[in-house]
Each structure stands twice: as structure tokens, then as C-alpha cells.
Short mmCIF file of the C-alpha atoms (twelve columns), coordinates in Angstrom:
data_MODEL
# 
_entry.id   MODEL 
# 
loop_
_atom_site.group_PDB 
_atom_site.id 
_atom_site.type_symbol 
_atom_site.label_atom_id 
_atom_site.label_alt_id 
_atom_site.label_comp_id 
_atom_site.label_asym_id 
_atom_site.label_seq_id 
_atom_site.Cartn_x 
_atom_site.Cartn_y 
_atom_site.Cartn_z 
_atom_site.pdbx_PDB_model_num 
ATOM 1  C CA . UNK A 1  -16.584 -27.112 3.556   1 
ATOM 2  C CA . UNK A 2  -14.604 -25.720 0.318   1 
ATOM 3  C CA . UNK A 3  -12.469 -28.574 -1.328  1 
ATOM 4  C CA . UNK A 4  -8.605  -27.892 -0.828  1 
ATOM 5  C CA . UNK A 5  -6.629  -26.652 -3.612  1 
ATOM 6  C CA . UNK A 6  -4.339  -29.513 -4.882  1 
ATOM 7  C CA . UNK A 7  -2.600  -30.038 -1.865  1 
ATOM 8  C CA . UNK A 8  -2.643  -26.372 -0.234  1 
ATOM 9  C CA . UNK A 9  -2.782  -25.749 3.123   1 
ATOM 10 C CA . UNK A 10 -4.848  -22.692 4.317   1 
ATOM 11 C CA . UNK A 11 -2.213  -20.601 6.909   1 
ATOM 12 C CA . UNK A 12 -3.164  -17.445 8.404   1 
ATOM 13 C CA . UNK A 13 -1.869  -14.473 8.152   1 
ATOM 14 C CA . UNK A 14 0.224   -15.072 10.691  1 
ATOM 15 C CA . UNK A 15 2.336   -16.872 8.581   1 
ATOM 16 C CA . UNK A 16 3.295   -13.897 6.688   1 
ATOM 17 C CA . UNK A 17 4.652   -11.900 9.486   1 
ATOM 18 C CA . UNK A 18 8.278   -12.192 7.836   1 
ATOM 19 C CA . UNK A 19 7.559   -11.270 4.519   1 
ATOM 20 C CA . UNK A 20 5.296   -7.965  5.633   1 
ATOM 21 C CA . UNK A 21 7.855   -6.966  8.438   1 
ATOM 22 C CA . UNK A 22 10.434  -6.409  5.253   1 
ATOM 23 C CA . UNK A 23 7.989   -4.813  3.131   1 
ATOM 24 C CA . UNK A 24 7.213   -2.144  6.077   1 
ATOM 25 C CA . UNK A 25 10.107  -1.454  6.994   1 
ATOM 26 C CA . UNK A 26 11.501  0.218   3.600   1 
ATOM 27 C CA . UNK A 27 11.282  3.483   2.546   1 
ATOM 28 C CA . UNK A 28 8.088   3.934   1.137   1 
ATOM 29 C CA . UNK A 29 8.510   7.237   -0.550  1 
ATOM 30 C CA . UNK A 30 10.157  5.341   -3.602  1 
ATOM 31 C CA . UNK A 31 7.751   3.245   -3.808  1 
ATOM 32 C CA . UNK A 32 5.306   3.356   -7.048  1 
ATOM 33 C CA . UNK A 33 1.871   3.777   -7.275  1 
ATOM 34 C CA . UNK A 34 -0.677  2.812   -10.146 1 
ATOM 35 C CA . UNK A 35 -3.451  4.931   -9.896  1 
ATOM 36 C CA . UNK A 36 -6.705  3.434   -10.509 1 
ATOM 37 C CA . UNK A 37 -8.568  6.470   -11.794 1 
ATOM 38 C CA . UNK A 38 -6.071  6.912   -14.709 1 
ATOM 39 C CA . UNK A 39 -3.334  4.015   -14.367 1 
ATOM 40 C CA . UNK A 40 -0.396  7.062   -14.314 1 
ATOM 41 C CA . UNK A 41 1.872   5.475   -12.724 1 
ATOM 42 C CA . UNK A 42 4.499   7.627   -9.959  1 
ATOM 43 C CA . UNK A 43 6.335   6.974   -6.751  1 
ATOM 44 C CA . UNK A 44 5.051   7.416   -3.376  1 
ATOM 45 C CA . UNK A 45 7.420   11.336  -2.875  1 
ATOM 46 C CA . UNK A 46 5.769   12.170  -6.421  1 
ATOM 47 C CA . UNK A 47 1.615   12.514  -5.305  1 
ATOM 48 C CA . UNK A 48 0.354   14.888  -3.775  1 
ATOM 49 C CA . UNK A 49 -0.293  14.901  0.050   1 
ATOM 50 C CA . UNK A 50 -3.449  16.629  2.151   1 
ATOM 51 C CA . UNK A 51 -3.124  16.219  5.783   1 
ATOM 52 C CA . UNK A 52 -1.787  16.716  9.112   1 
ATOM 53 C CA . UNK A 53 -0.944  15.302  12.896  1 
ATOM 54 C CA . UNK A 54 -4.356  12.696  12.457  1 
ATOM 55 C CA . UNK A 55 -3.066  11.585  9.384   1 
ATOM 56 C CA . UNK A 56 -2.882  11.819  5.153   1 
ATOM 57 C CA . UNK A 57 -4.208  11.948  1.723   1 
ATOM 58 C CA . UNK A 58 -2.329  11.319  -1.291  1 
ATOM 59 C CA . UNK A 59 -3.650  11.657  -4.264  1 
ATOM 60 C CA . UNK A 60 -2.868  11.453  -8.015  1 
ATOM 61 C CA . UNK A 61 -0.913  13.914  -9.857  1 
ATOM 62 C CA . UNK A 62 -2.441  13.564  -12.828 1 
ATOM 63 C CA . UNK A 63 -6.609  12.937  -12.412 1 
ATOM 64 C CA . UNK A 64 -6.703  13.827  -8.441  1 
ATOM 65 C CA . UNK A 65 -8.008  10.279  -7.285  1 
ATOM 66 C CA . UNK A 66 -7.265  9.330   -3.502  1 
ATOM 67 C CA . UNK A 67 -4.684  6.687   -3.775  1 
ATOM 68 C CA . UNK A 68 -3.713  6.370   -0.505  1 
ATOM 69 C CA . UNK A 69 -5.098  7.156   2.829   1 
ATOM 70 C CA . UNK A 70 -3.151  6.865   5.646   1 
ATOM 71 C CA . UNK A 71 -4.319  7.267   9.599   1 
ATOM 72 C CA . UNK A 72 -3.197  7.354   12.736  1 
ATOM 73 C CA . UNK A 73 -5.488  6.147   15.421  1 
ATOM 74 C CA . UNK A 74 -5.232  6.234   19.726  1 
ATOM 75 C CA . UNK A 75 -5.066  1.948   18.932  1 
ATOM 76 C CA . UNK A 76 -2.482  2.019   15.305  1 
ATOM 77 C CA . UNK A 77 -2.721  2.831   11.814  1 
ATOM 78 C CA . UNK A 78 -5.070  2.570   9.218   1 
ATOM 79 C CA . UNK A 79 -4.257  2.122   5.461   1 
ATOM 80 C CA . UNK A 80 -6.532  2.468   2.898   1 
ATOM 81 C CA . UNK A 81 -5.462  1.507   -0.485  1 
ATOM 82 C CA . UNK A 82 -8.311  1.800   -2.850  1 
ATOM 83 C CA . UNK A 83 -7.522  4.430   -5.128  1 
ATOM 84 C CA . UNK A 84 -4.322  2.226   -5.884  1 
ATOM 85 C CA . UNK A 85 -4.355  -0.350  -8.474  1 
ATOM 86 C CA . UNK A 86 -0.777  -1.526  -7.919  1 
ATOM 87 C CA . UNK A 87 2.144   -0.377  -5.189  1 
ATOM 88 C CA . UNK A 88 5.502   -1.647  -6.084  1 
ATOM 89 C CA . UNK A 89 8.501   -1.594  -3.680  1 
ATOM 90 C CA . UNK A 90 12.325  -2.101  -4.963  1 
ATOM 91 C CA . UNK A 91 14.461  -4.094  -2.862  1 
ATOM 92 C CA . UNK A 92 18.223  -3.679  -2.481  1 
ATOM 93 C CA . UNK A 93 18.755  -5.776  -5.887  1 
ATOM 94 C CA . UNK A 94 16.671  -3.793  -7.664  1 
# 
């Protein structure tokens, strides 16, 4: 069995239901994206987007890569963030 970090406590990811329900329930579209093909750097309304009712694409202004896919399944969603090296969301503060 792995050694606990200096007093950590393993929780599951349960125990960020909170913190993703606020992230998920913001406008996305100003969002930014760091592409990991070229690091350009643009919000979410910026890429370009390839899809339709099953779901999207978006991908890179600048080099093309797929950032983002996004699908919509009979049992939820799917999100696939591998093209994306970073996606930043302002809150109200910001």
C-alpha cells in the first residue's frame, strides 16, 4: 500500500461535486483554451467548430489541432480534452 502524503487523506471524487457543479455551470464560450499543438492561446467562441446533433469538434485557429471534443451519447456526455493544454474559466471577480 502507497505511504500517505504528510497527513493527506485520499477522497474521491465525490468530494468535488461542489467545486465541478460551479465550474459547469458557467458559460463556457469565454472560456480560454491553450492549444497543445502550438500553445496559441483563445477563448472557447474563438475556435473553430465541426459538428452537428451527435456532437462537436473544435479545433485551433491557428495550427488546426482538435482541442476539444465534445459528445452527446443515449447515457450523457463525453469530453475529450487532449488537444488542450490548459482551459481557464473567469469567475464573477475576474
Amino acid at each position: 500500500m502507497e505511504k500517505e502524503k504528510e497527513g493527506a487523506v485520499p477522497l474521491d471524487g465525490n468530494a468535488a461535486a461542489g467545486l465541478l457543479r460551479e465550474l459547469f455551470v458557467l458559460d463556457l464560450t469565454v472560456a480560454s483554451l491553450t492549444c497543445e499543438g502550438c500553445g496559441a492561446v483563445a477563448t472557447v467562441a474563438e475556435v473553430r467548430v465541426y459538428g452537428g446533433p451527435m456532437g462537436a469538434i473544435f479545433r485551433c485557429g491557428a495550427c488546426d489541432t482538435a482541442v476539444l471534443r465534445l459528445s452527446r451519447t443515449p447515457i450523457g456526455f463525453s469530453l475529450d480534452m487532449r488537444g488542450a493544454r490548459c482551459l481557464r474559466v473567469p469567475t464573477a471577480q475576474a
